[in-house]
VEXDREN-2710 file (C-alpha; in Angstrom, 1 decimal):
% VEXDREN-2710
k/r/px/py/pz
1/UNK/33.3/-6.1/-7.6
2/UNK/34.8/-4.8/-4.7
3/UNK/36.5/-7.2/-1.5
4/UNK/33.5/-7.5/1.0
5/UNK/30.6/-6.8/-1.3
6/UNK/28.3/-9.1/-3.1
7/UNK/26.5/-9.8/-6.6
8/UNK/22.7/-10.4/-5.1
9/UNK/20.0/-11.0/-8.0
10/UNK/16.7/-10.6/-6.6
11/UNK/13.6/-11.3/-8.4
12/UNK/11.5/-7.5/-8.4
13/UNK/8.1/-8.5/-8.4
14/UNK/6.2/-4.6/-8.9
15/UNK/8.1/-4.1/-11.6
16/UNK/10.0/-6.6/-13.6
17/UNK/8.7/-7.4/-16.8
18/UNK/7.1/-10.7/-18.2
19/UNK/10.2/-12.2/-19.0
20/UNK/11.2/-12.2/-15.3
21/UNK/14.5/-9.8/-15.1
22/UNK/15.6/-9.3/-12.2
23/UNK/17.1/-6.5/-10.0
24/UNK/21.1/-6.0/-9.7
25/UNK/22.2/-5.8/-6.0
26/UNK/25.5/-5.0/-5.0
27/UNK/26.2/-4.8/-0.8
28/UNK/29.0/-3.3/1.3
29/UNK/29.7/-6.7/3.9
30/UNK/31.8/-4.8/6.3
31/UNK/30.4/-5.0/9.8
32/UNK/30.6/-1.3/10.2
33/UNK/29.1/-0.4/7.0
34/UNK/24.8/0.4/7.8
35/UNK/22.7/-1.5/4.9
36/UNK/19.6/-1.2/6.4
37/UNK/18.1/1.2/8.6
38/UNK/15.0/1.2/9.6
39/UNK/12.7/4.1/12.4
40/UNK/9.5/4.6/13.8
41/UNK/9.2/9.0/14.9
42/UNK/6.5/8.9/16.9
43/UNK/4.8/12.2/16.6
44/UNK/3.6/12.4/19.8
45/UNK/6.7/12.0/21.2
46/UNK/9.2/15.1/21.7
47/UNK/13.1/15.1/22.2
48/UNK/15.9/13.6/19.9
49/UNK/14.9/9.3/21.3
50/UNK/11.1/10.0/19.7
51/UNK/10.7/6.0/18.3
52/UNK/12.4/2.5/17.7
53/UNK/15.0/1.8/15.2
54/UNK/16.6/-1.2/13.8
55/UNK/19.8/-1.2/11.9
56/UNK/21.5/-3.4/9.8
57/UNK/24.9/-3.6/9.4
58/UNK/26.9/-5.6/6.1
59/UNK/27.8/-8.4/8.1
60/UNK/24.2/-9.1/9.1
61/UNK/24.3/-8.0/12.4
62/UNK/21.3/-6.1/13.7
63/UNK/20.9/-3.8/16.3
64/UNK/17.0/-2.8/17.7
65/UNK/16.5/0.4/20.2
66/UNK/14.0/0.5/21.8
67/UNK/13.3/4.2/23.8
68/UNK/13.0/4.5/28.1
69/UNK/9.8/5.0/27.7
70/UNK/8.9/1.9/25.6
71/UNK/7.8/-1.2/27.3
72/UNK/11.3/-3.3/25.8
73/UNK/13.9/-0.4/26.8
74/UNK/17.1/-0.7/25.8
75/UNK/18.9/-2.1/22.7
76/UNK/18.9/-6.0/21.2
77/UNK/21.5/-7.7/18.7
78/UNK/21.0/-10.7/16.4
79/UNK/22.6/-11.5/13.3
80/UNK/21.7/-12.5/10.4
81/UNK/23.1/-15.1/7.3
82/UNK/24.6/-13.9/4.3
83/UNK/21.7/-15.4/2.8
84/UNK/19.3/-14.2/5.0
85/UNK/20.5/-10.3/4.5
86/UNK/19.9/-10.9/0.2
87/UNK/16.5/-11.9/1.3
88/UNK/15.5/-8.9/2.7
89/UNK/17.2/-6.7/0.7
90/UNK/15.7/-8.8/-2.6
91/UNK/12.2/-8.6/-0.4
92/UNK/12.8/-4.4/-0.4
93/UNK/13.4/-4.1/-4.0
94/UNK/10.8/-6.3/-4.8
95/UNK/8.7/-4.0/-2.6
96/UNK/9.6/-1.2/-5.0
97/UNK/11.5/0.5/-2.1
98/UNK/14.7/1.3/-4.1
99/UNK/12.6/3.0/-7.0
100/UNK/9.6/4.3/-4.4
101/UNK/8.9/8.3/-5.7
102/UNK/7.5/10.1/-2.9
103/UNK/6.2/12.7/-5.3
104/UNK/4.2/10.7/-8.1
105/UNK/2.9/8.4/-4.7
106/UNK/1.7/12.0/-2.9
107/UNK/-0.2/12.7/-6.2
108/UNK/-1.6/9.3/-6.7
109/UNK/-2.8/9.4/-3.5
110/UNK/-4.5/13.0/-3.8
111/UNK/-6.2/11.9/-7.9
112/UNK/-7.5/8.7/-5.7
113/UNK/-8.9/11.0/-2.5
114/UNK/-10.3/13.3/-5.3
115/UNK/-11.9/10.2/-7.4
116/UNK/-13.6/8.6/-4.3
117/UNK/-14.9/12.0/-3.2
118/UNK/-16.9/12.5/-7.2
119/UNK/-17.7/8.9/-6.7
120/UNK/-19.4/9.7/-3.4
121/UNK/-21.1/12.9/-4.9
122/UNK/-21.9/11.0/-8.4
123/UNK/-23.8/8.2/-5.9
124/UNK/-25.5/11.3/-3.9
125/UNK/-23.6/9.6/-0.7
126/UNK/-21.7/11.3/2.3
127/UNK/-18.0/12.1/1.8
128/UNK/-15.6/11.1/4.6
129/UNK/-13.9/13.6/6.1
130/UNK/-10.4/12.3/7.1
131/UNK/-7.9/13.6/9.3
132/UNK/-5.1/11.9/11.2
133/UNK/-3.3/13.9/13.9
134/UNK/0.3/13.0/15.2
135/UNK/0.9/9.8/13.2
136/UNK/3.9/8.4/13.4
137/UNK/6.7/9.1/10.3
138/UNK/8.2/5.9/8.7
139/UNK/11.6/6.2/7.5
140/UNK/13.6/3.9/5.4
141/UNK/16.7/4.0/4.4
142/UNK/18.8/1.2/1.9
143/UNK/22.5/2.0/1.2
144/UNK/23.9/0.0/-1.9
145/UNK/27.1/-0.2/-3.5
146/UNK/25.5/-1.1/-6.9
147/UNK/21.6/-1.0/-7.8
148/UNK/20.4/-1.7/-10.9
149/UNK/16.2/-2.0/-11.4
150/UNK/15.0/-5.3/-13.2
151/UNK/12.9/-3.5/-15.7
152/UNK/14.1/-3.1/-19.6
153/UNK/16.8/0.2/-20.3
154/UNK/16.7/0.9/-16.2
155/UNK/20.3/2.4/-15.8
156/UNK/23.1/1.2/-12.6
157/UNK/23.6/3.4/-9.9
158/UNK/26.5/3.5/-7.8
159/UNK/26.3/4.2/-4.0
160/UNK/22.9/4.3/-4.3
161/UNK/21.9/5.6/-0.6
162/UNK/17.7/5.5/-0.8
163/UNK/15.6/7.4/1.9
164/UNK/11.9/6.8/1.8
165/UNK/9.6/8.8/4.5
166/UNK/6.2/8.4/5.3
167/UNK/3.8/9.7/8.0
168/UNK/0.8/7.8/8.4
169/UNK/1.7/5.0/6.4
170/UNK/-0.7/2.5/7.3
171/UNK/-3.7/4.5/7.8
172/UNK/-2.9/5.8/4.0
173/UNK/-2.5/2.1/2.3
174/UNK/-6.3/1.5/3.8
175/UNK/-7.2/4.5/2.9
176/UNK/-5.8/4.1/-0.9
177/UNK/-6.1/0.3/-1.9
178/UNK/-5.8/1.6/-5.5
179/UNK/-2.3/3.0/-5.1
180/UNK/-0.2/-0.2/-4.7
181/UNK/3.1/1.7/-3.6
182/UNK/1.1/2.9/-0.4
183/UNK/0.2/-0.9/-0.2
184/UNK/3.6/-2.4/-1.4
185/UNK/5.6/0.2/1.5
186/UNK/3.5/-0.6/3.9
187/UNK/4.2/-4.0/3.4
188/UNK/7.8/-3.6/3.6
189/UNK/7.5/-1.6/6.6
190/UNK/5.7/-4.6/8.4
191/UNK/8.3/-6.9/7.2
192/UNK/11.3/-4.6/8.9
193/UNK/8.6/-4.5/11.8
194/UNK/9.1/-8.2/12.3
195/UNK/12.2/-8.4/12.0
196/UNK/13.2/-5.8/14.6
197/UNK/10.4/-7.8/16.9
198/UNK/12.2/-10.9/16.6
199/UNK/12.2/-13.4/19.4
200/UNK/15.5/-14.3/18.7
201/UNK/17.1/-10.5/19.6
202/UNK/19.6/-11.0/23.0
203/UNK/19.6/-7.5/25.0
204/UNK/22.5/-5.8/25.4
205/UNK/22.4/-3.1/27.5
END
C-alpha cells in the first residue's frame, strides 16, 4: 500500500454473495488527488457551465458549483472524515457503481420496454408511448487506486478510474422497476445529490 492511500472494506450489497465478502477499496488521500466526481448536464442548457458538479478530493474536501444561472451561484466547500469518505465510497460500490455496464443496463432496459409492451397487447390494453426530451445526463465518475468486487473469482484492478453516464436517469428507474441497476444508480445519484445539497457547505466565491 502506498503513503496516503487506504485499505477500505466495504460490505457490496447487489452483489456479494451469501457468505457476505466484501469489496476491496484502495484510495489516493492526497488533497489534490479527485475521488469522486459527481455532474448534472442539463440538456437544455447550452455552453461549457450546462449543470452542477460536486467533487471530491482524497482528503475529503468537497467542492459544489453551482452555475450563474442557478438560484445558489457560485461554489461551496466542506470536508469530510476519513471515515465519512469510506462511507460513500463503500455506499457506491454497494450501489453497483464500480461494476455498473452501461451496455447489458441499455439492453435490460429495452427486453423490459419490449416485455411490458406484449404484456399490454397480451391484456388487449393501450401501450404507453414514452418520450423524454432534453433530460438531463448523469455522470459519475470514481477514481481508485485498487478495486477489487466482493463476489467469488472477481479479479483487482489497479487505477481503476470508473465513468458511468446516464440521461434520464430517474424517469428510466420508474419507468424500469425490474431492472435494479436503473433503480440501484439512481439511488446513488440521489445520495451524491444530498451530499452536494448539504447544509453544512460554506461559499466560497
Amino acid at each position: 500500500m502506498t503513503l496516503g492511500s487506504v485499505l477500505l472494506l466495504a460490505p457490496v450489497a447487489t452483489a456479494a454473495p451469501l457468505d457476505g465478502a466484501t469489496a476491496t477499496i484502495e484510495v489516493d488521500r492526497r488533497p489534490d488527488a479527485v475521488v469522486v466526481a459527481f455532474r448534472e448536464v442539463l440538456g437544455e442548457i447550452g455552453g461549457v457551465d450546462r449543470g452542477p458538479t460536486l467533487t471530491v478530493y482524497g482528503d475529503g474536501r468537497m467542492v459544489a458549483h453551482y452555475p450563474r444561472y442557478m438560484k445558489r451561484a457560485g461554489d461551496y466547500e466542506r470536508r469530510l472524515g476519513p471515515g465519512e469518505l469510506d462511507a460513500l465510497l463503500g455506499s457506491l460500490a454497494a450501489k453497483g457503481v464500480l461494476d455498473f455496464d452501461a451496455p447489458a443496463v441499455h439492453g435490460a432496459a429495452r427486453a423490459s420496454l419490449i416485455a411490458s409492451r406484449e404484456r399490454a397487447r397480451a391484456a388487449n390494453a393501450p401501450i404507453e408511448l414514452f418520450e423524454v426530451s432534453d433530460g438531463a445526463t448523469t455522470v459519475i465518475e470514481v477514481n481508485l487506486d485498487r478495486y477489487r468486487a466482493g463476489t467469488p473469482g472477481a479479479r483487482e484492478v489497479r487505477r481503476l478510474a470508473k465513468r458511468v453516464a446516464w440521461t434520464a436517469l430517474r424517469t428510466d428507474a420508474q419507468r424500469h422497476p425490474d431492472v435494479p441497476a436503473l433503480r440501484d444508480l439512481a439511488a446513488a445519484e440521489q445520495e451524491l445529490r444530498a451530499l452536494r445539497e448539504h447544509p453544512a457547505f460554506t461559499r466560497v466565491r
